[in-house]
C-alpha positions in Angstrom: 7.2 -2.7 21.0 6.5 -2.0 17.3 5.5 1.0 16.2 2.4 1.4 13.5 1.5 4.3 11.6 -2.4 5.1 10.9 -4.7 7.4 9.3 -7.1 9.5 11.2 -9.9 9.0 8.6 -9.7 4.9 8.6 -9.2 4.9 12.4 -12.6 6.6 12.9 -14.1 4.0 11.0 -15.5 1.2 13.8 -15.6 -1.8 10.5 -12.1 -1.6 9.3 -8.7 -2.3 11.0 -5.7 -0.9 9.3 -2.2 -0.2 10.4 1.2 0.9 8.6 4.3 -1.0 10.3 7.8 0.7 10.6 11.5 0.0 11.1 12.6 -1.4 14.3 16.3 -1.8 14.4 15.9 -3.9 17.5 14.3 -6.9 15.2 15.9 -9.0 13.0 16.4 -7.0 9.5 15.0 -4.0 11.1 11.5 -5.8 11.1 11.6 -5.8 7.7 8.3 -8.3 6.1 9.2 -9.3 3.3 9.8 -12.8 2.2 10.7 -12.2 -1.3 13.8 -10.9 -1.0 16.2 -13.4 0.2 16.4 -12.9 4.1 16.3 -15.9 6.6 12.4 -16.6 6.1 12.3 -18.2 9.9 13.1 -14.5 10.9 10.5 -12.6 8.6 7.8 -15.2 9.7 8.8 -14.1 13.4 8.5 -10.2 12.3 5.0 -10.8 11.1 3.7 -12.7 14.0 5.0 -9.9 16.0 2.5 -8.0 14.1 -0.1 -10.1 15.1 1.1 -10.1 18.6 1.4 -5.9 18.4 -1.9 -5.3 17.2 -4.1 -7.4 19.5 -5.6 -9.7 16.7 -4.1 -13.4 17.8 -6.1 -15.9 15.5 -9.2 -13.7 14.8 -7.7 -12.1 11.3 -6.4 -14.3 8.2 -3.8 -12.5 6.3 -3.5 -12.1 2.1 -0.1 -11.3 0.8 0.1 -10.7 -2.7 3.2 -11.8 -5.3 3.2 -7.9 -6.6 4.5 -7.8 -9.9 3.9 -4.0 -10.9 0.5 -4.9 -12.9 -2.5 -3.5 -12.7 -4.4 -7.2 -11.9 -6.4 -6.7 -9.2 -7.5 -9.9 -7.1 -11.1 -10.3 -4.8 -10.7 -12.2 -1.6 -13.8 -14.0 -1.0 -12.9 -16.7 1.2 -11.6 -16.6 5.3 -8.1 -17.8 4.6 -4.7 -16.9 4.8 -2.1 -16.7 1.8 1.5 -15.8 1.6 1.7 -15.1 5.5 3.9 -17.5 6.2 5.3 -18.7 2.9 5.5 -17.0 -1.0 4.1 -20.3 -2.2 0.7 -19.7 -2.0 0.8 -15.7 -2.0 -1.8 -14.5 -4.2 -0.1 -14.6 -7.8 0.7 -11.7 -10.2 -1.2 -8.9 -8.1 -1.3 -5.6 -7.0 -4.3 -4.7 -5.4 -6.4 -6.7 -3.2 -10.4 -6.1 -2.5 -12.5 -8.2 0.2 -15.8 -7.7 1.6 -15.2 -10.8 4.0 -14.9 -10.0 7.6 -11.6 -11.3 9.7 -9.4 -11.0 6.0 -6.3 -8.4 6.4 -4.9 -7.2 3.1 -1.5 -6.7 3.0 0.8 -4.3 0.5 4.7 -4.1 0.7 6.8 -1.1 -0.4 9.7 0.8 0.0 9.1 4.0 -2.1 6.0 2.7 -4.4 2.5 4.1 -3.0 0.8 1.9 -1.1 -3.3 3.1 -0.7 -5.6 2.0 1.4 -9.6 1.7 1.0 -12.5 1.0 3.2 -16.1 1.9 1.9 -18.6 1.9 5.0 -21.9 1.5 3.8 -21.2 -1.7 2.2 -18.2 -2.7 3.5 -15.9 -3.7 1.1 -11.7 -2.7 2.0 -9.3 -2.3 -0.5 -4.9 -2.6 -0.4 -3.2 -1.1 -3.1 -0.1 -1.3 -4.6 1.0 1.2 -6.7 4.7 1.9 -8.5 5.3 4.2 -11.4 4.1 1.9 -13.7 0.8 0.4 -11.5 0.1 4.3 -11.1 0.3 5.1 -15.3 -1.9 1.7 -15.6 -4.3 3.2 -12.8 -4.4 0.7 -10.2 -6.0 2.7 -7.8 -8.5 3.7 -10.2 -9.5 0.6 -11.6 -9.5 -0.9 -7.9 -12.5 1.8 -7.2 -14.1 0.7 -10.5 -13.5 -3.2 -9.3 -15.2 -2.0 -6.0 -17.6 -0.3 -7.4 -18.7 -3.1 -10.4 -18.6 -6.0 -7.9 -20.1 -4.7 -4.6 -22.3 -1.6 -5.4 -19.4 1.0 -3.3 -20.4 4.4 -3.9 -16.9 6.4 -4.9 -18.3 9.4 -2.7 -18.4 7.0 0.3 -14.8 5.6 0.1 -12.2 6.5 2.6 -8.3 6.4 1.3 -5.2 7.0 2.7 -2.4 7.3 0.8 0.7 5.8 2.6 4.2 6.6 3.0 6.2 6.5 -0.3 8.5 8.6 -2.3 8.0 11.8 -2.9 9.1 14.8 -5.4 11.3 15.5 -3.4 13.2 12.3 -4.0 12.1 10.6 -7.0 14.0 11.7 -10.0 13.1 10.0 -13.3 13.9 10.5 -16.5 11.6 11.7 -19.1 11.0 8.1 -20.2 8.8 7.7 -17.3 7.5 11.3 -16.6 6.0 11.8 -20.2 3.3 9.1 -19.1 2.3 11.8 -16.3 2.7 15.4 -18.4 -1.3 15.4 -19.2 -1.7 15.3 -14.6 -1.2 19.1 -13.7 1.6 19.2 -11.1 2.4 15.9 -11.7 6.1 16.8 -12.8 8.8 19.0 -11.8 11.4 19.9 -14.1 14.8 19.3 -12.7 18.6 19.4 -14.2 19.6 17.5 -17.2 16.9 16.1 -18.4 15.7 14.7 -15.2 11.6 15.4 -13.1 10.8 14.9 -10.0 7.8 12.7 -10.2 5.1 12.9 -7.4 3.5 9.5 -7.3 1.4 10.1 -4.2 -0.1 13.4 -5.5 -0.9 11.4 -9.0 -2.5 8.6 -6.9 -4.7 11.0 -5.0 -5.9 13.2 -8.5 -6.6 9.5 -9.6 -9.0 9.0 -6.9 -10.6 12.1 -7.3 -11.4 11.9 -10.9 -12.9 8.1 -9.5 -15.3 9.7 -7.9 -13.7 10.2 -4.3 -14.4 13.3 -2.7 -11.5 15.3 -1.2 -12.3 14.9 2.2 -12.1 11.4 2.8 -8.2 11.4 1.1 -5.8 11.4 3.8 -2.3 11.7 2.4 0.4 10.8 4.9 2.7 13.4 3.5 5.3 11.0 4.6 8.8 10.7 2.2 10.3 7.0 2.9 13.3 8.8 1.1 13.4 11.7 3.6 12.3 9.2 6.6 14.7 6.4 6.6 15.0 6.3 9.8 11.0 4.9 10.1 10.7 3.5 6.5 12.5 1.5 3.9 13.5 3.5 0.5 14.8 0.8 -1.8 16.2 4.0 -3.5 17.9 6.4 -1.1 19.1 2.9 1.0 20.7 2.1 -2.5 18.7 -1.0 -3.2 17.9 -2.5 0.1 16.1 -5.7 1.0 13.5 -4.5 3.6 9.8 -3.8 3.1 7.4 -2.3 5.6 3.4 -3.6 5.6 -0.1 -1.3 4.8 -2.5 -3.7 5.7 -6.5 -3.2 6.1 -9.4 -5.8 7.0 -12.5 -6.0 7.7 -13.8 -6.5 11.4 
């Protein structure tokens, strides 16, 4: 039986479904779901019906996969249909973050180490599935993906729930100062390490982010999860020296 990871704060919510999958080693590529990276698609396909299967939904939910290119382009699902579930052809093209307001639609973001967040405003509706990497977090993704919400279906920041997924943290994530420089303004962003080197804290950056968007602290939910540290439930392209797998955030509307 897969296993899901969830947030307390979007569980309570009765609109919005949302789950985080994890590693399986008893499935073909450790129930890896991604179809991008050059395992037997006929396998992944099988992994992500097992979802399906796992959670309870059958036919009821249509699921969006995005072609994530590290942007900051952020694409609204208006229409009850499914892309890039069971082929990249008609994945959503060069896209990061995902927004619907259409009931029965799952958004779907894969990682292994980036930041994937997940948004559900109540009072209108409207979910949200974010992808965000070093450089889709110095562009803002998760910021402009509150704006988007905001602009285009009257969300109210103060009303948005987020949780902030599993993804690699300080820790971890060394950089060099080529990349941390874009985050020395973010108190806390940055610790110094040998040589040179920072330890970056994408998750943390994500959530101040947020908060300067308008969310209020109390509906943030970090999981507080390292995929470096927790290999074991997670992919880490980095500590797993460059692996293939990916593990899904997904969120809809029900």
């Amino acid at each position: 039986m897969a296993s899901f990871y969830r947030f307390k704060n979007l569980s309570e919510e009765t609109g919005c479904l949302h789950a985080v999958t994890q590693k399986d080693p008893m499935e073909p590529y450790a129930f890896s779901l991604a179809l991008h990276t050059g395992e037997a698609a006929r396998e992944i396909v099988a992994n992500r019906k097992k979802v399906i299967s796992e959670l309870g939904l059958a036919k009821e939910m249509h699921f969006v996969v995005a072609e994530q290119t590290h942007s900051d382009h952020i694409a609204v699902i208006g229409d009850k249909e499914t892309k890039g579930w069971e082929g990249i052809e008609d994945a959503v093209a060069d896209c990061d973050a995902l927004i619907t307001d259409v009931p029965g639609v799952m958004l779907t973001i894969l990682t292994a180490d980036c930041v994937p967040v997940l948004l559900y405003e109540p009072e209108k509706k409207v979910a949200a599935a974010v992808h965000a990497g070093w450089k889709g977090t110095y562009t803002e993704i998760a910021a402009k993906t509150v704006r988007m919400m905001a602009d285009r279906f009257g969300c109210d920041p103060r009303m948005i729930r987020a949780g902030i997924g599993p993804a690699i943290g300080k820790c971890c994530y060394e950089v060099g100062e080529d990349v941390a420089r874009h985050f020395f303004e973010i108190p806390e962003a940055c610790l110094d390490g040998k040589q040179g080197k920072y330890r970056l804290d994408l998750p943390y950056i994500n959530k101040y982010q947020l908060l300067e968007s308008g969310l209020l602290p109390s509906n943030i939910e970090m999981s507080h999860l390292c995929t470096a540290c927790e290999t074991a439930s997670f992919f880490s392209y980095r500590k797993e020296q460059g692996c293939s797998g990916r593990f899904m955030s997904m969120i809809g509307l029900c």
